[in-house]
Phi, psi and omega in degrees: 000142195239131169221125184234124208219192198170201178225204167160143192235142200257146166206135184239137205226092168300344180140204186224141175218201217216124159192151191280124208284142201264006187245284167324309202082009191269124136292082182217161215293146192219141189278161180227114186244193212199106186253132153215155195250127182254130157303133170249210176180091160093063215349022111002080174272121212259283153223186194257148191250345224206109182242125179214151175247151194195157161253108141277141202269113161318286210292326184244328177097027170295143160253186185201105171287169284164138168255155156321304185290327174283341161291322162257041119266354179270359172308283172295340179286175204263128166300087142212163203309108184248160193273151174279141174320112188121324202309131159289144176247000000 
């Protein structure tokens, strides 16, 4: 019997919000994505094993991960420019 299974990985783009870049310094718009890899089975996806959050930066392209929590508070939160994790002062 041939059973043919796998992963495939999803990218969900939650929106775009305004911050200040920890690489750059640019207060400039960061994508806030949302990655995830399914097992699949006959290509077929069946459930997500491996869920991650992450921003890129417009202006440099730096990413930055993410916590779950930290991702649905820049959802909700008021659009103003905040430093990305890492930013030097």
């Amino acid at each position: 019997m041939l059973f043919i299974f796998g992963t495939r990985r999803y990218v969900y783009q939650l929106g775009m919000v305004l911050l200040v870049c920890g690489r750059c310094g640019n207060s400039a718009a960061h994508a806030l994505r949302k990655r995830v890899a399914k097992f699949t089975l006959f290509f077929i996806p069946i459930f997500p094993f491996s869920t991650k959050f992450s921003t890129q930066c417009t202006a440099c392209g730096v990413q930055h991960s993410l916590t779950k929590e930290q991702a649905a508070q820049l959802q909700v939160a008021p659009q103003a420019p905040q430093p990305q994790p890492g930013a030097v002062q």
